[in-house]
N, C-alpha and C positions, 0 to 999 in steps of 0.2 A: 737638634742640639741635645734633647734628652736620651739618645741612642750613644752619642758622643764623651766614650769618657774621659777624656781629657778636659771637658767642658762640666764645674763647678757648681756653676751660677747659671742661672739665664737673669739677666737685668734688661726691661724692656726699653727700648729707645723712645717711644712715645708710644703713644694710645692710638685708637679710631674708634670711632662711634661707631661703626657696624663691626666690631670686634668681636659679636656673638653668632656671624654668619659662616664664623669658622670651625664649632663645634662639630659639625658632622664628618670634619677632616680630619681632627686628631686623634691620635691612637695612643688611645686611653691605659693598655695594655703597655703600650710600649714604655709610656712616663710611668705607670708606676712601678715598673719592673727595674726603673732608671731613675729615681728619685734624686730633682735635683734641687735647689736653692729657687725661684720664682719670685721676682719680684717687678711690681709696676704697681701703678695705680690710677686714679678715675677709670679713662677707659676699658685699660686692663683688666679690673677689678669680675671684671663676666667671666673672661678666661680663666682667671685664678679659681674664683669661686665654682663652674663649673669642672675643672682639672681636680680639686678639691672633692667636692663630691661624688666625681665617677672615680676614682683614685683611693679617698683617703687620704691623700698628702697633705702637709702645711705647706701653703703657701704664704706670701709674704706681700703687704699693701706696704709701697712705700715708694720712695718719689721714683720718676724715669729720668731715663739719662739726658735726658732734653730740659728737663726742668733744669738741673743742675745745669746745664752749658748755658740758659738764657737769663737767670736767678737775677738780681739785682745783687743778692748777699747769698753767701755762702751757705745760709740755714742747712740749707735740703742736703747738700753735700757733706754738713757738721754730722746733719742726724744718720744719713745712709753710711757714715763712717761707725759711726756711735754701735752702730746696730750689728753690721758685719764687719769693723776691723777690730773692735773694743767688745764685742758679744755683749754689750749695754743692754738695757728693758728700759730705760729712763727714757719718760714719757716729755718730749720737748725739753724747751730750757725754763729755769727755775723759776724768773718772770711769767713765763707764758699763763694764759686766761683761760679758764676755763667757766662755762655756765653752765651749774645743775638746775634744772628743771625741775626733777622731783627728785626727792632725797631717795637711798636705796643701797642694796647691795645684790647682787645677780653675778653668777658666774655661769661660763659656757663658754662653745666655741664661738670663735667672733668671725663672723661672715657678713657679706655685703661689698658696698661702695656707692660706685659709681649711680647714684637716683635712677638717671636718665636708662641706664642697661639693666639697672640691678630687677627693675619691675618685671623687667620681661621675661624673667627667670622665676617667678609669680605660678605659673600654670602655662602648659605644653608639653613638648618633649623634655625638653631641657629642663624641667621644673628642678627649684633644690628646695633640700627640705629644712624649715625654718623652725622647725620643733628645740623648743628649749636653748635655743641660740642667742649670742648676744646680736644686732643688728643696727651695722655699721653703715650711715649713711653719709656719703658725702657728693657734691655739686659746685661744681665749677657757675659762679652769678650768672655768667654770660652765653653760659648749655641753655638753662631752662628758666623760663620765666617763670612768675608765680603760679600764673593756672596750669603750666605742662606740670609744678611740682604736684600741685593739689590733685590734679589725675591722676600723677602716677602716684599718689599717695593713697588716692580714693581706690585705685587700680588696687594695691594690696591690704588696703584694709578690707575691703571686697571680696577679695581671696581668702580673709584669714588671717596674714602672716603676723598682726598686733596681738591676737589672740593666742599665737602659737611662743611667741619671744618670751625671753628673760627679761630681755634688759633694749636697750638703745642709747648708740651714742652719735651723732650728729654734727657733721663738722663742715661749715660753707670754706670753700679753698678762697684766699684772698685774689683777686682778678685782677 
């Protein structure tokens, strides 16, 4: 699709958890030479991030086409409109909740996701680099229990990666 110019967008249909086992297939050369719109999220969030760093590109976290077709309420459809039909930056709707942790301000690029993949992107081939970044976490309840988080938490604080950030922002998906 990134060779394809007729083709705008890539919008991912859903995720998989072994979405990181495709790195060594893609041609990294070819996407950025063909820069195109990328968007998906949880699982996707490996792909983006790594396409991101061997590339360069912005990629884009934001719902899959499958969330939208099974949604109870239109939200994700509201906001994926907001984003690419209205070129919006408006962060949810007016009600929505947010909790700081600790008070701050940090700027950088914002990379991460998905817990469950984003760790394993920590150290290896694939490593990304988390210097000066903002570090976007988010978990589907029903991925990972408490102790897979605290591993893969212990996993990159282990590595470094708290030591390297700007910033952090942290969001559980409702289940």
């Amino acid at each position: 699709m990134f060779k394809d110019q007729q083709v705008k967008m890539i919008w991912c249909a859903k995720g998989g958890n072994n979405s990181n086992t495709i790195f060594e297939f893609l041609d990294y050369e070819a996407i950025k030479k063909n820069p195109k719109i990328l968007c998906g999220y949880s699982d996707i969030t490996s792909i983006t991030n790594i396409i991101s760093a061997k590339t360069g590109l912005v990629t884009f976290s934001g719902t899959n086409f499958k969330t939208i077709a099974t949604d109870e309420t239109d939200y994700s459809l509201q906001e994926i409109l907001k984003r690419f039909v209205e070129a919006s930056l408006e962060l949810g709707k007016e009600n929505d909740e947010y909790k700081t942790i600790k008070e701050g301000q940090a700027q950088g690029q914002l990379i991460g996701g998905n817990l469950n993949l984003i760790h394993s992107l920590v150290s290896g081939k694939y490593k990304i680099d988390f210097k000066d970044k903002i570090l976007f976490i988010e978990d589907l309840g029903f991925e990972s229990s408490p102790a897979m988080v605290s591993h893969f938490l212990a996993h990159m604080k282990q590595n470094g990666v708290f030591d390297q950030i700007k910033g952090m922002w942290i969001r559980k998906l409702p289940t």
